[in-house]
Every structure is written in structure tokens, then in C-alpha cells.
C-alpha positions in Angstrom: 151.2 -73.8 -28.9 150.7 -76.4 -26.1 148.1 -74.9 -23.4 150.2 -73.8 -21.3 151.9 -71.9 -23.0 148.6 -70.2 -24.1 147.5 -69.6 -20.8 150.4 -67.3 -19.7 150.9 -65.5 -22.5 146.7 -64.6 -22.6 146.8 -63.8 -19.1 150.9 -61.5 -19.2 149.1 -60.2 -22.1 146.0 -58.9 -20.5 148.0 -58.3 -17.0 150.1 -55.7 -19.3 147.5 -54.2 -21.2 145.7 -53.3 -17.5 149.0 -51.7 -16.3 149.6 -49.6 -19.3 145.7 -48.4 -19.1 146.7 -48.1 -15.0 149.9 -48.0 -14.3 149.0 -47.1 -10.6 147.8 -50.5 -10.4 151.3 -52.5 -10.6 151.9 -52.5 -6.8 148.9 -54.2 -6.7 150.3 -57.0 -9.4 153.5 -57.3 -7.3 151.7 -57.9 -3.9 149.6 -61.0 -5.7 152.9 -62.2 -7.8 154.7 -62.2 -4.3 152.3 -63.3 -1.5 150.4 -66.2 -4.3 153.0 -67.3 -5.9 154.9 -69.1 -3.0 151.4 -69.7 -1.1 149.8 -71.9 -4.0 153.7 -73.8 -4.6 153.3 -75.0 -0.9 150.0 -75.9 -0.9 151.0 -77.9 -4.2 153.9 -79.9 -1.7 151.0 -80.6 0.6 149.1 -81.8 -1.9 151.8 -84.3 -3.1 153.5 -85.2 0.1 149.4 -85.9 0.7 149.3 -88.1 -2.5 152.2 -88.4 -4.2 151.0 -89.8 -7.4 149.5 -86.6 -7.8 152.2 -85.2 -9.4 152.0 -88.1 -12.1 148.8 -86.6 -13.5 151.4 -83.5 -14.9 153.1 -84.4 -18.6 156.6 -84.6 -17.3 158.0 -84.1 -20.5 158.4 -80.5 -22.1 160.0 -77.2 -21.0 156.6 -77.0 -18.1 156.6 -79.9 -16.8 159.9 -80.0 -15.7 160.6 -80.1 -12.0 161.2 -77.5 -9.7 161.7 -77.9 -6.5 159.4 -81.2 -7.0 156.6 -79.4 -8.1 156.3 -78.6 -12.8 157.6 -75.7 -13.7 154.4 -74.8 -15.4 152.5 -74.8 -12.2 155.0 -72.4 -11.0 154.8 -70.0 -13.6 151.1 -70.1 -14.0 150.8 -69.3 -10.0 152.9 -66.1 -11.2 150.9 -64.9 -13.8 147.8 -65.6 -11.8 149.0 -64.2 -8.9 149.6 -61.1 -10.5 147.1 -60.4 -12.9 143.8 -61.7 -10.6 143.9 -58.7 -8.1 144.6 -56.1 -11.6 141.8 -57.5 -13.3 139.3 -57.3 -10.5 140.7 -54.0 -9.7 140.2 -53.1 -13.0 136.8 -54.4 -13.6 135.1 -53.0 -9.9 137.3 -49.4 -11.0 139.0 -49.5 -7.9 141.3 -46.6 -7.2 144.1 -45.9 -4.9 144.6 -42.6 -3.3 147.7 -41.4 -3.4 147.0 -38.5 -0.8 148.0 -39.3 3.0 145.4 -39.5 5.7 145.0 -36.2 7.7 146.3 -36.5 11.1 143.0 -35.0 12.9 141.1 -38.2 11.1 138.6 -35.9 10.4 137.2 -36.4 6.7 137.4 -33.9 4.6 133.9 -32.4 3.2 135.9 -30.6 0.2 
């Protein structure tokens, strides 16, 4: 298994095992999948428009290092995974918890 390969299916594999323990936390995993994912692919064009030998450092042979949209498809898929599973894994790991309860109106806290 090349090390690509490795790398996502560690990280799907610990991203799931986190969501079955929480499954409260998989809006978290969406927001980081959505908002990193196309964040780190631009800053990936900038980096290449910047140098564009850069993207000669990247095996360009193999199902990852095919191109998408100029930039490996590996690089694409690992911003996914990362994206996702980052914010679950520190949530996870501080015990964050979100409360599912709606704010009072008064915005008075409650002492119950």
C-alpha cells in the first residue's frame, strides 16, 4: 500500500471510529470537509501558479497523482479526509460537547 493510500484510510478510519463513539460530532466533520477542502486546493494553485515546478515534486503516475483541476488527486483527497477528521479528533480529545438545547430568550443563564 503506497503512502497515500495509508494515510486516508488511517485517518477515514479513525474519523469513523470518532463518529460512531459521537455521532453528534459529524456536523462538525462536514463543516471542516467543506470549508478545508476547497481552502487548502486554492492555496495549492497559488502555490503552483507561484512556482510551477512545484507540482513536479508529486509522482504523476498512479491513481493519486493524477490531475485534477491541475492540482494530484491525492492532495485533494487527503485535504478531505483532513479536513474532516482534524476538528473530530480535537473535539474528541478536549471532550468538547455541543448543546443541543436553544438559548433562552431573557439571556439569563440558568442556575439549574
Amino acid at each position: 500500500m503506497n503512502c497515500v493510500t495509508a494515510t486516508l484510510v488511517s485517518s477515514a478510519g479513525l474519523l469513523l471510529f470518532l463518529l460512531v463513539r459521537r455521532l453528534s460530532l459529524w456536523r462538525l466533520a462536514l463543516t471542516g470537509l467543506i470549508c478545508f477542502t476547497p481552502a487548502y486546493v486554492l492555496e495549492l494553485k497559488f502555490e503552483i501558479a507561484a512556482w510551477p515546478n512545484y507540482i513536479s515534486y508529486w509522482d504523476a503516475g498512479g491513481l493519486w497523482g493524477t490531475l485534477v483541476f491541475g492540482i494530484p488527486r491525492g492532495e485533494i483527497a487527503w485535504a478531505a479526509v483532513f479536513g474532516a477528521a482534524y476538528p473530530v479528533v480535537i473535539a474528541s480529545a478536549l471532550d468538547i460537547r455541543f448543546d443541543g438545547r436553544k438559548s433562552q430568550e431573557s439571556g439569563h443563564a440558568s442556575l439549574a
